[in-house]
N, CA, C and O atoms as a GROMACS GRO file, in nm:
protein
  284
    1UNK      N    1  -1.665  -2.224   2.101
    1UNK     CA    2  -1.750  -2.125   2.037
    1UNK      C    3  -1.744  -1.997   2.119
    1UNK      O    4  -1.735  -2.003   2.242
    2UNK      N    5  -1.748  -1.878   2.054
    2UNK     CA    6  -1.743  -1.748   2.129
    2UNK      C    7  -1.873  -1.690   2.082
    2UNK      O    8  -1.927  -1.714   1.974
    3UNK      N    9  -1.927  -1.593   2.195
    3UNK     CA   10  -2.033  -1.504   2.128
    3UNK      C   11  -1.971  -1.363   2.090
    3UNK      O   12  -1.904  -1.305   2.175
    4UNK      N   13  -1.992  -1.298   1.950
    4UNK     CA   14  -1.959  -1.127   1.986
    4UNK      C   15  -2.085  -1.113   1.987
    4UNK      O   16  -2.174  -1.196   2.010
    5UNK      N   17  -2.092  -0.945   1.947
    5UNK     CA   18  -2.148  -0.854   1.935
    5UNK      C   19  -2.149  -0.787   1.823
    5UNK      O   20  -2.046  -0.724   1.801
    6UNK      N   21  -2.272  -0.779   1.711
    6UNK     CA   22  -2.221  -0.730   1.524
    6UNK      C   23  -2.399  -0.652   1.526
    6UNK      O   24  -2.515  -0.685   1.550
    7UNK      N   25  -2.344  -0.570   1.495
    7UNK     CA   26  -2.461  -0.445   1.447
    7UNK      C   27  -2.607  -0.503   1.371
    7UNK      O   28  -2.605  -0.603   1.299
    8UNK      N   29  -2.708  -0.440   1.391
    8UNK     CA   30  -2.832  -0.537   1.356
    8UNK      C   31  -2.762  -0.475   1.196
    8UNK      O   32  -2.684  -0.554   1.144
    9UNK      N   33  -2.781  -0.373   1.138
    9UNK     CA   34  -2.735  -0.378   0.979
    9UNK      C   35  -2.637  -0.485   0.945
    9UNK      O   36  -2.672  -0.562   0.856
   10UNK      N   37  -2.547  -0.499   0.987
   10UNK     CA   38  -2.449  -0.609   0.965
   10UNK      C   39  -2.491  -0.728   0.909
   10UNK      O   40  -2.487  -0.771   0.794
   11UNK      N   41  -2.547  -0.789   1.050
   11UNK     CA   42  -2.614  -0.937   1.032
   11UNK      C   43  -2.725  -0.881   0.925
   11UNK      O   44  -2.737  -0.932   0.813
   12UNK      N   45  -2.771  -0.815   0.952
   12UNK     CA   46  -2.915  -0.808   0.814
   12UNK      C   47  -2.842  -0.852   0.630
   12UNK      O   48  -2.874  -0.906   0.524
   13UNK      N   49  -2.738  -0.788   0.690
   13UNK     CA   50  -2.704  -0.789   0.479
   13UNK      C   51  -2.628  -0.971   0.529
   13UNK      O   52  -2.661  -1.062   0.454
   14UNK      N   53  -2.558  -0.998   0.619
   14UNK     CA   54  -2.495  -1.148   0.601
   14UNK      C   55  -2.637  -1.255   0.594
   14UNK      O   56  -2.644  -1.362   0.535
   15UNK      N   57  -2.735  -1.192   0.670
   15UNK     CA   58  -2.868  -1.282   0.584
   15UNK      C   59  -2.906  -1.296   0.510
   15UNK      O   60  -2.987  -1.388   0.500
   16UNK      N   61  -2.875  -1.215   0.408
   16UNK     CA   62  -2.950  -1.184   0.288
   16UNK      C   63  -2.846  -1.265   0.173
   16UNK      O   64  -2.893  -1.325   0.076
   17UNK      N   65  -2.717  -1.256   0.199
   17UNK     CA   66  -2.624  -1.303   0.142
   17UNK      C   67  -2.598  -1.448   0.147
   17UNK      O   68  -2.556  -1.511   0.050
   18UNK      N   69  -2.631  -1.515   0.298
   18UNK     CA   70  -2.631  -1.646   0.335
   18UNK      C   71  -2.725  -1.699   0.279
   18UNK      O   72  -2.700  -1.802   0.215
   19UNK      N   73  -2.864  -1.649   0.283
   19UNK     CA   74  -2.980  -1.678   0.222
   19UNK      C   75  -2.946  -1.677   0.038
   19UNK      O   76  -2.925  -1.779  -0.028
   20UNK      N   77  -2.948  -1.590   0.006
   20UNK     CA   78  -2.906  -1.618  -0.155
   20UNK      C   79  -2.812  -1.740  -0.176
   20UNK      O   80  -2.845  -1.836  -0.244
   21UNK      N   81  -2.667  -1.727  -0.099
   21UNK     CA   82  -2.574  -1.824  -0.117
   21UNK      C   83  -2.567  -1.951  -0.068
   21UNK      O   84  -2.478  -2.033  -0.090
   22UNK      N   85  -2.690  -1.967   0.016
   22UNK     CA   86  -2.752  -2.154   0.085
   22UNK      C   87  -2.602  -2.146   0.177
   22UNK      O   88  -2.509  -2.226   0.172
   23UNK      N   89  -2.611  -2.047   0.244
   23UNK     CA   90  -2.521  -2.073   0.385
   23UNK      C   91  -2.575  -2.039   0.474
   23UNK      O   92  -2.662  -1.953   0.458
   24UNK      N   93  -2.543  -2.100   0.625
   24UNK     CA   94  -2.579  -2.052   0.773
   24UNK      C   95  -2.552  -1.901   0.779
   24UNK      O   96  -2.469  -1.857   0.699
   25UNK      N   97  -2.610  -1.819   0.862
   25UNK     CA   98  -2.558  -1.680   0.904
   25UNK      C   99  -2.391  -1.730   0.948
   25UNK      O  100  -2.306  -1.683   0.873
   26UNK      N  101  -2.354  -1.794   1.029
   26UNK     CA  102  -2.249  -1.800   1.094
   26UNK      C  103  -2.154  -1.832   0.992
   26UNK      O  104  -2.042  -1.783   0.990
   27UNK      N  105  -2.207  -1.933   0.886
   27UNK     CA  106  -2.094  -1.960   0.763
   27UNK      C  107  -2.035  -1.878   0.689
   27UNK      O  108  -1.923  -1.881   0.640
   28UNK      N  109  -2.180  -1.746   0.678
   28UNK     CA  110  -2.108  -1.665   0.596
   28UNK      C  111  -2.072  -1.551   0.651
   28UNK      O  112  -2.000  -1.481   0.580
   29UNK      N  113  -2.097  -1.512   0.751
   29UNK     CA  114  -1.975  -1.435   0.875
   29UNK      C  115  -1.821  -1.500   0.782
   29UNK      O  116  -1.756  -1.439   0.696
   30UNK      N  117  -1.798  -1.633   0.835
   30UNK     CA  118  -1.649  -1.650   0.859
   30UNK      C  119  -1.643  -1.674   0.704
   30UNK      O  120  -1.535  -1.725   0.678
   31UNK      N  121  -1.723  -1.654   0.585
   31UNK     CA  122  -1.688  -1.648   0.459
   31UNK      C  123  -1.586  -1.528   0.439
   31UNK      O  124  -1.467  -1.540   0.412
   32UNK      N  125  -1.660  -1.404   0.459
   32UNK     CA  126  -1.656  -1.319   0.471
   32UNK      C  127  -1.529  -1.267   0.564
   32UNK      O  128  -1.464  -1.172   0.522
   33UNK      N  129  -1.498  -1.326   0.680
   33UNK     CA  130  -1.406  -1.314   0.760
   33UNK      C  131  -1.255  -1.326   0.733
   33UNK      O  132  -1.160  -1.261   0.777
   34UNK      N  133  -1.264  -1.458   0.624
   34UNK     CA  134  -1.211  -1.573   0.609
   34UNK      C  135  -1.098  -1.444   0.442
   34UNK      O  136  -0.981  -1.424   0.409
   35UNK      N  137  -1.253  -1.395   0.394
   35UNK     CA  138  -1.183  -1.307   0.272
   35UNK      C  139  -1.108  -1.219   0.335
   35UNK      O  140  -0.988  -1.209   0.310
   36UNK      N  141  -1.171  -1.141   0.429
   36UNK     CA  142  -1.112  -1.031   0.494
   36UNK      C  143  -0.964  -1.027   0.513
   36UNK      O  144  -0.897  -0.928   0.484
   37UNK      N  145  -0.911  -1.145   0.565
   37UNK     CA  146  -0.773  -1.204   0.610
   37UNK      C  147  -0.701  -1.200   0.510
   37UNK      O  148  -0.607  -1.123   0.492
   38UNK      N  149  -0.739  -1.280   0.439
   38UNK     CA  150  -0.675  -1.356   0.318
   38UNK      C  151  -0.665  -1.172   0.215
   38UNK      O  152  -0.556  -1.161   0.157
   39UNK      N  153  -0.728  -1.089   0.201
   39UNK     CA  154  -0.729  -0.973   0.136
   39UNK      C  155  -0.635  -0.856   0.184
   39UNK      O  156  -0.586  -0.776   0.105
   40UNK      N  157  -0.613  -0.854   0.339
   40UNK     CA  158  -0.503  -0.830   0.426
   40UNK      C  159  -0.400  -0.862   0.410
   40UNK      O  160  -0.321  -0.773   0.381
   41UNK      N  161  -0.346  -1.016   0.421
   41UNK     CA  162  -0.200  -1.095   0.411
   41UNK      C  163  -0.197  -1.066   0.285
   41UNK      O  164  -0.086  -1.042   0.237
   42UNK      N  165  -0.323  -1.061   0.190
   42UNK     CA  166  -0.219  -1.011   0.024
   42UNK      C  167  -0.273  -0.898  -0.055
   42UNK      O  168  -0.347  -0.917  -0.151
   43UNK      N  169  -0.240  -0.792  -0.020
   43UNK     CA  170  -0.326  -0.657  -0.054
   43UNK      C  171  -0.309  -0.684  -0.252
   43UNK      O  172  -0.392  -0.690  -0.343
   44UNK      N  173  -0.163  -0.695  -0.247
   44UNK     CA  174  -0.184  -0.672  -0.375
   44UNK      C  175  -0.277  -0.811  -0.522
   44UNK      O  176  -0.300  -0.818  -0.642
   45UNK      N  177  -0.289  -0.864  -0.434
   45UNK     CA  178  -0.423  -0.969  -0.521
   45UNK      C  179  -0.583  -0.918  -0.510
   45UNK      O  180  -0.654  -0.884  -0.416
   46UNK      N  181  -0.600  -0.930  -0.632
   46UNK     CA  182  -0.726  -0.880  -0.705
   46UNK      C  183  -0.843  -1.008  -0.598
   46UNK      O  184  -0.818  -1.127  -0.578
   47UNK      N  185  -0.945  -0.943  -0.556
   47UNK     CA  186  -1.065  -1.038  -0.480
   47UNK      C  187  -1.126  -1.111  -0.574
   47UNK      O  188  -1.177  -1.206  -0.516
   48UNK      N  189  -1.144  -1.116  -0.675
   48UNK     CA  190  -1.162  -1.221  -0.790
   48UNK      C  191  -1.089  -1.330  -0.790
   48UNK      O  192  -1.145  -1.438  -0.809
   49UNK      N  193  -0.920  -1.321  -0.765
   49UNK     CA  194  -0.820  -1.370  -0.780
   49UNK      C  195  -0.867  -1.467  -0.613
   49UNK      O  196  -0.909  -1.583  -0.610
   50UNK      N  197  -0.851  -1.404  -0.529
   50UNK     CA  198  -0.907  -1.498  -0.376
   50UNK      C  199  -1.015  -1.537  -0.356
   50UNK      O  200  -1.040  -1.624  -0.273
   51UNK      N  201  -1.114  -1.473  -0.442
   51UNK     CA  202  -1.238  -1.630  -0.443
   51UNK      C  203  -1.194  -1.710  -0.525
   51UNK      O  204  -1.230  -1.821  -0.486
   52UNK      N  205  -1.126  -1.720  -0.634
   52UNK     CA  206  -1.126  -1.820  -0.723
   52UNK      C  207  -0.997  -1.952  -0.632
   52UNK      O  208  -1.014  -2.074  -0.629
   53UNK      N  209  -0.901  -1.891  -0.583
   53UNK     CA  210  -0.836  -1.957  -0.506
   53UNK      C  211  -0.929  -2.077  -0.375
   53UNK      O  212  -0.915  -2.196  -0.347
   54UNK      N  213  -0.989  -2.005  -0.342
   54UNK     CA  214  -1.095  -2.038  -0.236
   54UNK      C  215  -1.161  -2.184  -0.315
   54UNK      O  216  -1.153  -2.304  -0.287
   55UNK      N  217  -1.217  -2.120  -0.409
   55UNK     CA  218  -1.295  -2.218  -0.477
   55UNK      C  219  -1.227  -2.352  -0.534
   55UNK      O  220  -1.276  -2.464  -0.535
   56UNK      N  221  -1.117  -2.317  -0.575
   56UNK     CA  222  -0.994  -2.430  -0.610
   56UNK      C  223  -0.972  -2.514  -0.491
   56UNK      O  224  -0.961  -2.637  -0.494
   57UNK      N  225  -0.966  -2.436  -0.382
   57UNK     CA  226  -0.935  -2.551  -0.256
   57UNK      C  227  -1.031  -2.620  -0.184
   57UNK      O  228  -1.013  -2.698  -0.091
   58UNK      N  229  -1.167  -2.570  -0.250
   58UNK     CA  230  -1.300  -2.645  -0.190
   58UNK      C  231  -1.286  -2.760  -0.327
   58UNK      O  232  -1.260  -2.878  -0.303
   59UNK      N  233  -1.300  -2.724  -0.429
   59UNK     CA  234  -1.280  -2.862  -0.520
   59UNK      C  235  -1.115  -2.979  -0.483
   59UNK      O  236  -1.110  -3.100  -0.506
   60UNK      N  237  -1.040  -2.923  -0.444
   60UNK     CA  238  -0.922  -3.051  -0.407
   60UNK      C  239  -0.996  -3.088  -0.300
   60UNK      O  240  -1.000  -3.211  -0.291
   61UNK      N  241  -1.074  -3.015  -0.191
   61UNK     CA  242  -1.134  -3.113  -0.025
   61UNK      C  243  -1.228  -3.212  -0.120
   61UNK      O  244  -1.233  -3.334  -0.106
   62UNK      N  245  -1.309  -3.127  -0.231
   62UNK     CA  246  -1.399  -3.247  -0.224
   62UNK      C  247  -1.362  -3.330  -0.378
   62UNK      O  248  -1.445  -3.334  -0.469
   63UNK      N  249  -1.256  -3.380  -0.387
   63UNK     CA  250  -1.174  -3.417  -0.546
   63UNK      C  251  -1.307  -3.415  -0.674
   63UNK      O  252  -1.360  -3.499  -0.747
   64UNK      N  253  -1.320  -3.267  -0.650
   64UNK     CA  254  -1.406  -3.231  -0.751
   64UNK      C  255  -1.292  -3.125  -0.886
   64UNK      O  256  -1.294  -3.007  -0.922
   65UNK      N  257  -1.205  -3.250  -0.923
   65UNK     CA  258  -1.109  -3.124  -1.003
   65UNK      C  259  -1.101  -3.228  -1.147
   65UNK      O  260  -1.141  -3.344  -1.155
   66UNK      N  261  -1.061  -3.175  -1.215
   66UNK     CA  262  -1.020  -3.240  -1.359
   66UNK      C  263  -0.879  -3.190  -1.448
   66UNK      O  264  -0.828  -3.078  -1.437
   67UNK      N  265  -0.854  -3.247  -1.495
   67UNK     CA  266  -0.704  -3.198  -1.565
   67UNK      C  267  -0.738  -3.061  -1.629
   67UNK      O  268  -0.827  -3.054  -1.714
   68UNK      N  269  -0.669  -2.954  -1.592
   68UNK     CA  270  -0.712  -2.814  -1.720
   68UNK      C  271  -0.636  -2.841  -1.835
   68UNK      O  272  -0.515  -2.865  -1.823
   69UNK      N  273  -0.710  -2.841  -1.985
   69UNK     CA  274  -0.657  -2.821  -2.125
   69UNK      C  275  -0.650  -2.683  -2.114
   69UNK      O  276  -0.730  -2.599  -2.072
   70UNK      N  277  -0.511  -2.676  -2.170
   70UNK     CA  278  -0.497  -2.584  -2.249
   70UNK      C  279  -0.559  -2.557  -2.399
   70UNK      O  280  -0.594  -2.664  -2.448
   71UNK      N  281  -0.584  -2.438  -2.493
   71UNK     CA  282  -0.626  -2.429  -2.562
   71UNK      C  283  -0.484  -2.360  -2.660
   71UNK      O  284  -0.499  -2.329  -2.778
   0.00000   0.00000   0.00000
């Protein structure tokens, strides 16, 4: 574990966000962190497009998936 250093505004809005979203402050730091990267290594993908990715790979950890129909 490391300690930084993050601006009292900072942490204020990741509370507010953790709090709405039922995460730790620290979870949603590296939520947040976690987008940051991932929005970097692929500028040209839409952030809609990398949460939904995100979200796809939390349903395969927890085999919360189902066959997609097509329509």
């Amino acid at each position: 574990m490391t300690t930084i250093e993050l601006s009292n505004d900072f942490v204020n809005e990741a509370t507010v966000m953790a709090t709405t979203m039922h995460r730790s402050l620290a979870m949603q730091i590296e939520y947040w962190a976690k987008l940051g990267k991932i929005a970097e290594e692929n500028p040209d993908l839409p952030m809609a497009f990398v949460k939904d990715i995100l979200v796809g790979l939390q349903q395969v950890k927890t085999d919360d998936i189902s066959e997609y129909e097509f329509e």
